[in-house]
VEXTORKOL-120740 format. One line per field, with one value per atom (N, C-alpha, C): atom name; x, y, z. Coordinates in steps of 0.2 Angstrom, whole numbers, plus 5000, padded with zeros to 4 digits. Example, Ala and Ser with C-alpha at 12.3 -4.5 7.8 and 13.67 -1.06 7.14 Angstrom:
at = c(N_CA_C_N_CA_C)
east = c(5066_5062_5066_5064_5068_5064)
north = c(4972_4978_4984_4989_4995_5000)
up = c(5039_5039_5039_5035_5036_5039)
END
This chain:
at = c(N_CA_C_N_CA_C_N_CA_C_N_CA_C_N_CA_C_N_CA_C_N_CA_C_N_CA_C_N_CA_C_N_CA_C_N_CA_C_N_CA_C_N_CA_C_N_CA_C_N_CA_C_N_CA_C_N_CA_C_N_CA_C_N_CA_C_N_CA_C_N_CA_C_N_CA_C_N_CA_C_N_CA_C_N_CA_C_N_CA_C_N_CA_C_N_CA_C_N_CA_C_N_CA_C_N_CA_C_N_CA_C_N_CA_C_N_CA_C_N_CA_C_N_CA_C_N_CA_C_N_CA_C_N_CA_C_N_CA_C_N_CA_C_N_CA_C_N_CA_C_N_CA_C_N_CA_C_N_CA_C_N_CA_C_N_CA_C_N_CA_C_N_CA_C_N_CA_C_N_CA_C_N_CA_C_N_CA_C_N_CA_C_N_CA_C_N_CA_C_N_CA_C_N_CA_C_N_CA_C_N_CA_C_N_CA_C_N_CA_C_N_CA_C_N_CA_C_N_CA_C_N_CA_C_N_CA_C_N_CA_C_N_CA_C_N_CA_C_N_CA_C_N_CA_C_N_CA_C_N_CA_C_N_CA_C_N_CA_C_N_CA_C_N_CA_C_N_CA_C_N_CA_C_N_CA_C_N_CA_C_N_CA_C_N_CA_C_N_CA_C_N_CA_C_N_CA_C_N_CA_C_N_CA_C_N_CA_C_N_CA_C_N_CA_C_N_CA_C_N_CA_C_N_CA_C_N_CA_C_N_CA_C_N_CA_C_N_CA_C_N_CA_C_N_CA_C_N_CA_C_N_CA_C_N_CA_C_N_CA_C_N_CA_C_N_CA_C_N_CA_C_N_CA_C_N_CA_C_N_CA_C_N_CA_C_N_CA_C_N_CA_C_N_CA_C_N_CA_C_N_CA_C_N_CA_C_N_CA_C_N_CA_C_N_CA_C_N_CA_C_N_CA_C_N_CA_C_N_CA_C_N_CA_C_N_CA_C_N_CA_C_N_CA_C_N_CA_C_N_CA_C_N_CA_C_N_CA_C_N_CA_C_N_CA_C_N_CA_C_N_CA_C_N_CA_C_N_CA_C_N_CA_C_N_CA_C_N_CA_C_N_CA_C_N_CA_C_N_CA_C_N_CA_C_N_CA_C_N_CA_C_N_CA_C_N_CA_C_N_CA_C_N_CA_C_N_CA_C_N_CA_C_N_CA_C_N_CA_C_N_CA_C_N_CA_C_N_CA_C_N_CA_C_N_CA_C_N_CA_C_N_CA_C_N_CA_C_N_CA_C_N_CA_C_N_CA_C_N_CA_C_N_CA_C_N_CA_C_N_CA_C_N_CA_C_N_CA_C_N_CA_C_N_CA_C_N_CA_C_N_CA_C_N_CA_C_N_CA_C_N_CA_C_N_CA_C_N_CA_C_N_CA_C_N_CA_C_N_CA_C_N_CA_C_N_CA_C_N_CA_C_N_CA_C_N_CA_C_N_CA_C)
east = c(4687_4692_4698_4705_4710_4710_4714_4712_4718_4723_4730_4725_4720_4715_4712_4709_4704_4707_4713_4717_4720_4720_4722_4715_4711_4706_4703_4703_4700_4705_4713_4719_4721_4718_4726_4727_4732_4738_4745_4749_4754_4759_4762_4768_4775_4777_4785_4790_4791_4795_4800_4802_4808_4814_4820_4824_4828_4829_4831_4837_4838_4845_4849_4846_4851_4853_4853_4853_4846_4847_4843_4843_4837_4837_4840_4843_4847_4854_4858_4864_4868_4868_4873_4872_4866_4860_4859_4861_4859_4864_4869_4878_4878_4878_4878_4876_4869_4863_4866_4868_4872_4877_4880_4890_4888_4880_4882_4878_4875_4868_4875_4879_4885_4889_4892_4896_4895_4887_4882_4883_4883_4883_4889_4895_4900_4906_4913_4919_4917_4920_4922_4926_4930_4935_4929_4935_4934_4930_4934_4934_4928_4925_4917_4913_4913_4908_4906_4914_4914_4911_4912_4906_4899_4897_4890_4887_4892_4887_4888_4893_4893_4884_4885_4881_4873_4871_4866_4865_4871_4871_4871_4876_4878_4885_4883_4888_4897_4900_4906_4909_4909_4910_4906_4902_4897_4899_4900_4902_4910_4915_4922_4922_4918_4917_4916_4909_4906_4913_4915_4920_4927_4927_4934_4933_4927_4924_4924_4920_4921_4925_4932_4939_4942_4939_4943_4940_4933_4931_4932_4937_4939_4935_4928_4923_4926_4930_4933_4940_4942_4951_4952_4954_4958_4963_4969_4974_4970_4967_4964_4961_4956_4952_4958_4962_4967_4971_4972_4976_4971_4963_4959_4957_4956_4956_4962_4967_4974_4973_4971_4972_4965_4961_4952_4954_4956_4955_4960_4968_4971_4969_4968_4966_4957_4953_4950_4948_4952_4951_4959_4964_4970_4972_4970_4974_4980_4985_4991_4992_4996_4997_4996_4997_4996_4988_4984_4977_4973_4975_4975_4974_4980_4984_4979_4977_4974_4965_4963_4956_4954_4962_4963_4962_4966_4966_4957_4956_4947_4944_4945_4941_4941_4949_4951_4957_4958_4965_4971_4973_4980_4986_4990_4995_4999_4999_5005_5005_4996_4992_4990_4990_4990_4996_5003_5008_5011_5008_5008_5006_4999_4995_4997_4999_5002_5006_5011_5018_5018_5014_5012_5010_5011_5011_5017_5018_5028_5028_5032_5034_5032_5035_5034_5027_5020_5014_5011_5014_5012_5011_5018_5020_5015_5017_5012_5004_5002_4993_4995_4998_4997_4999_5004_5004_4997_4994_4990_4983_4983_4979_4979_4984_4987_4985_4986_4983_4976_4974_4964_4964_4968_4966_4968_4974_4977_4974_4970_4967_4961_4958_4953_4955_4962_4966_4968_4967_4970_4968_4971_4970_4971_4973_4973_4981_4982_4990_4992_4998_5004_5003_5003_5004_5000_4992_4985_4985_4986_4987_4989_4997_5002_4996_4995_4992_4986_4981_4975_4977_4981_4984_4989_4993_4996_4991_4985_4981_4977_4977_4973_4974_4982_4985_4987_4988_4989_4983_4976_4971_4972_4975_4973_4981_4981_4988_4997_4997_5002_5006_5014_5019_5019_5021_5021_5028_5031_5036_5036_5032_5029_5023_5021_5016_5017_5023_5025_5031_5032_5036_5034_5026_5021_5019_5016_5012_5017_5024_5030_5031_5031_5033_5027_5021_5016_5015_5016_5014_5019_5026_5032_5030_5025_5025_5022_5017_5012_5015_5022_5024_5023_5018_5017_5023_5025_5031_5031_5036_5038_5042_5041_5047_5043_5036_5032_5029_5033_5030_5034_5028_5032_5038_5040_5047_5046_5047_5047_5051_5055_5059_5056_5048_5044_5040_5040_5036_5042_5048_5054_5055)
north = c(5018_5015_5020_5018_5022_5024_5030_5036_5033_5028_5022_5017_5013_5008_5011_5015_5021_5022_5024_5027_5018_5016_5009_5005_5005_5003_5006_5013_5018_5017_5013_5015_5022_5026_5033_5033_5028_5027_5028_5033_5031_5029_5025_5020_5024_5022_5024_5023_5025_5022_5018_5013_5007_5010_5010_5014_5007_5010_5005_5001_4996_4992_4995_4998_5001_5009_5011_5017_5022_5029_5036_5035_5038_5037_5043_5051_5054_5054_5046_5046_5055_5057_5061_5068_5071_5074_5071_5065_5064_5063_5063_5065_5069_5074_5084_5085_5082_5085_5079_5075_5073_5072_5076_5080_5086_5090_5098_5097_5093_5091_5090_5086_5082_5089_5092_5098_5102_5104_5110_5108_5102_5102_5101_5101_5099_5097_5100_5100_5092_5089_5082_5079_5073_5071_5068_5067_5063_5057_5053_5045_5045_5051_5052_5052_5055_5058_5050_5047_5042_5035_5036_5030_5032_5037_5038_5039_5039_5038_5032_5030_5019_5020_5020_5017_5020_5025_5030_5026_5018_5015_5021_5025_5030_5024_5025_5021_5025_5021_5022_5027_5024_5032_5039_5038_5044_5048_5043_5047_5046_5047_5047_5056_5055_5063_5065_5065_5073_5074_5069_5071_5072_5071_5076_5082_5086_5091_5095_5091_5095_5097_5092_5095_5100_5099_5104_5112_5112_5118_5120_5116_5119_5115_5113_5110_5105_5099_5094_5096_5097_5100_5096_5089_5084_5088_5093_5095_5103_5105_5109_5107_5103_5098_5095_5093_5090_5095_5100_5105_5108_5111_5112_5109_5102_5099_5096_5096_5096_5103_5109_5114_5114_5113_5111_5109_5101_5095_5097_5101_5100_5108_5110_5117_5115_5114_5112_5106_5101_5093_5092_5095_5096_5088_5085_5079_5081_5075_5076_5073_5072_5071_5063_5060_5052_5051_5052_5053_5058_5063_5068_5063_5059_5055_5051_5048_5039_5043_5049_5052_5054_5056_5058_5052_5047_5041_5039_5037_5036_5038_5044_5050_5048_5043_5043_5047_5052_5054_5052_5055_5047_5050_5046_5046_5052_5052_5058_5066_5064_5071_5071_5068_5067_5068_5065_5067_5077_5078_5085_5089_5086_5092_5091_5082_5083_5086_5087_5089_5097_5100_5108_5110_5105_5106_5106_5109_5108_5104_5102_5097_5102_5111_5113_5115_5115_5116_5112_5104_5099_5097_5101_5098_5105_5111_5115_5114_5109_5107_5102_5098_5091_5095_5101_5103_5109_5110_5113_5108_5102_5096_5094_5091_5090_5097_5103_5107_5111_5108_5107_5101_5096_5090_5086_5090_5088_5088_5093_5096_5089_5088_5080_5076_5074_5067_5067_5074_5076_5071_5070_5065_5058_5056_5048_5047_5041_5038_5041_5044_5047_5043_5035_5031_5030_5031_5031_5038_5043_5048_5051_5046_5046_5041_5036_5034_5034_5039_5043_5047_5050_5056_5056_5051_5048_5044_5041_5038_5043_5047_5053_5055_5057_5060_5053_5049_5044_5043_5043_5043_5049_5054_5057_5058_5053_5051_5055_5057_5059_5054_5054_5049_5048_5039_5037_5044_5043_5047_5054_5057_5066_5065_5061_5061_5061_5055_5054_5059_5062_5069_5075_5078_5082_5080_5076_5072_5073_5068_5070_5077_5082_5088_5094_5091_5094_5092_5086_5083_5086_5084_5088_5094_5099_5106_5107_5100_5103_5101_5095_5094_5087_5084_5077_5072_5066_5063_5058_5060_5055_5051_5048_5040_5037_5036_5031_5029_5033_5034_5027_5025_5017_5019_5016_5016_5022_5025_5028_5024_5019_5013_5010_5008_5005_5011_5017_5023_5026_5026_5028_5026)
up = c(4811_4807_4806_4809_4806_4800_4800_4791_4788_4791_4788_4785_4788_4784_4779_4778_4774_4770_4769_4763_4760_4764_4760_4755_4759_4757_4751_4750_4744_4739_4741_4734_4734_4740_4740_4742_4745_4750_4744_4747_4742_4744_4737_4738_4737_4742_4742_4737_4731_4725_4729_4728_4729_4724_4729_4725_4720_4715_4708_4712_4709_4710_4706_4699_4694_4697_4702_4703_4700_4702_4698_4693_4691_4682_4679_4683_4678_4685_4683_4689_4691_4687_4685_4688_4685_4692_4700_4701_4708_4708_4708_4709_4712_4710_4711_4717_4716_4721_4726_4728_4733_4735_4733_4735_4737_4734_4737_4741_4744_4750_4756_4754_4760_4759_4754_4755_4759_4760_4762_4770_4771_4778_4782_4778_4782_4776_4777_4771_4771_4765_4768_4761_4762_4757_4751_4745_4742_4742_4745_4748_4751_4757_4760_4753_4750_4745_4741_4738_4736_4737_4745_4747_4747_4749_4750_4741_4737_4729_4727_4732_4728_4733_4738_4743_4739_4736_4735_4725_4723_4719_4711_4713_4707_4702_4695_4695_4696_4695_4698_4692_4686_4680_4682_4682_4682_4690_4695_4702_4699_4696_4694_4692_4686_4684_4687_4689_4695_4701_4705_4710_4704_4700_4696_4694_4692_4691_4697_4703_4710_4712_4711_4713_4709_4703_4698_4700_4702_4702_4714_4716_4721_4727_4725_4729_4732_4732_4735_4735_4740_4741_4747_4748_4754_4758_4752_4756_4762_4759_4763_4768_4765_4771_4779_4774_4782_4785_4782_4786_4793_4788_4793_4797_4796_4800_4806_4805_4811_4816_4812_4816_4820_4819_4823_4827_4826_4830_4836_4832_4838_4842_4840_4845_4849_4849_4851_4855_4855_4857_4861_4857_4862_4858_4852_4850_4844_4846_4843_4837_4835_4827_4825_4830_4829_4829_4832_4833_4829_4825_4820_4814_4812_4808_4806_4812_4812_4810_4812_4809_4801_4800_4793_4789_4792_4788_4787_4792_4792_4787_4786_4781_4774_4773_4767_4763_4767_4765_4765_4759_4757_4764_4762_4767_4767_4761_4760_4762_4762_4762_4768_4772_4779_4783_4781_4784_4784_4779_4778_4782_4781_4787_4795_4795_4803_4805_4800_4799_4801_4800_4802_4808_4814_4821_4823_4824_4829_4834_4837_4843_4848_4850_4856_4855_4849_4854_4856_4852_4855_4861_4865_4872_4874_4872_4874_4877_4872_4873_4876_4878_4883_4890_4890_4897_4900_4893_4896_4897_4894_4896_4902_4904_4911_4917_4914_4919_4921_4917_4917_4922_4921_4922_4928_4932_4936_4944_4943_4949_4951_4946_4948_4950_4951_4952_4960_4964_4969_4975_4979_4986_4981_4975_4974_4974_4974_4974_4968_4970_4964_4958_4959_4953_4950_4953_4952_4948_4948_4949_4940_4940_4933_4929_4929_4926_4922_4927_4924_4920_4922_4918_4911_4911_4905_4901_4905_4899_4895_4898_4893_4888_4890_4885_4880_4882_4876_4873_4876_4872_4866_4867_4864_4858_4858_4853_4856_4859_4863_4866_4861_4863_4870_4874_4881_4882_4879_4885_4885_4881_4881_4887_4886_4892_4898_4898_4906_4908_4905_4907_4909_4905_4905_4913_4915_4920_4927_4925_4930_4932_4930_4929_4933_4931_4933_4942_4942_4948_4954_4951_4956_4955_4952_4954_4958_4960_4965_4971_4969_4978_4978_4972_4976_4977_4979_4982_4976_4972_4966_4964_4972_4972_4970_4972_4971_4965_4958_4952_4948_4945_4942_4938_4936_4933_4924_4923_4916_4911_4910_4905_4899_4901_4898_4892_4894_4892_4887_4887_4884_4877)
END
C-alpha cells in the first residue's frame, strides 16, 4: 500500500489550510511579510505590490497603510524605480523611450513619473543605441535584398520603440556605408 493511502487511512495526512475568503487573520503582518518577500527579490512599484495584496485578499485599508509607511520609509520610490529602470532597460536592451514608456506604464507608474524618467535619455544616445543596434545587426542581413534587408532592420528597431524615421535613416545610412545600392529601398514618406 502507498505511504499517501497509509497516512490517509491512519488520519495523519495533513491538511492544507484553505486560504480565508476574508483574508490572514493578522492582515497587517501579512502586509509586510509580502512587500519585503517581493522587495527582496526584485525593486518593484507601488501598483506591483498593490495588486499582489488585493490578490493575497489583504484588505484595501490595511494594504493602503503598510504601502504609505513603505513609501514613507524609502522602501517603495516609483521615481527611483523608473529612472533605474530607463537607464537598465536602455543600456542593456538598446530600447527607446516609447517602449521604456509603454513598460513603465505596465508596472503602474503614473504618467507623469514616467515621462520623466523617459525624458532623461537625450535624442543623440538614442540615435546613438539604434546605430550601435543596427551595427551588431547589420552583418546577418548580408546577401538579402536591400529592401529585404531595410525592413528586417527598421522592424527591430521599431520593435524596440524607436521612431519609423530614426530607424530608417540609421538603417539607410549604415547600408550605404557598406556600399549596398540604395535605389531599390522603398520609398521613406510613409516612415516620416
Amino acid at each position: 500500500m502507498p505511504a499517501a493511502a497509509r497516512a490517509c487511512m491512519s488520519g495523519r495526512r495533513r491538511r492544507r489550510a484553505a486560504p480565508s475568503e476574508d483574508g490572514p487573520a493578522d492582515p497587517e503582518a501579512a502586509a509586510r511579510e509580502i512587500c519585503l518577500r517581493m522587495l527582496g527579490m526584485a525593486p518593484r512599484t507601488r501598483a506591483q505590490l498593490a495588486d499582489a495584496l488585493r490578490r493575497k485578499n489583504i484588505p484595501d485599508d490595511v494594504a493602503a497603510d503598510v504601502l504609505s509607511r513603505f513609501t514613507d520609509v524609502g522602501l517603495i520610490d516609483d521615481e527611483a524605480f523608473a529612472q533605474a529602470w530607463v537607464q537598465s532597460r536602455h543600456t542593456g536592451r538598446g530600447l527607446a523611450k516609447r517602449a521604456l514608456a509603454a513598460e513603465l506604464r505596465r508596472r503602474g507608474v503614473d504618467n507623469e513619473t514616467v515621462h520623466e524618467a523617459v525624458e532623461t535619455l537625450d535624442p543623440e544616445q538614442e540615435e546613438r543605441t539604434a546605430r550601435e543596434l543596427i551595427a551588431r545587426k547589420v552583418a546577418a542581413t548580408r546577401g538579402l535584398d536591400p529592401a529585404k534587408r531595410t525592413r528586417r532592420l527598421v522592424g527591430m528597431l521599431a520593435r524596440k520603440g524607436y521612431s519609423p524615421g530614426l530607424a530608417y535613416r540609421v538603417v539607410k545610412e549604415a547600408l550605404a556605408e557598406e556600399g549596398a545600392d540604395l535605389e531599390d529601398l522603398p520609398d521613406p514618406t510613409p516612415w516620416d
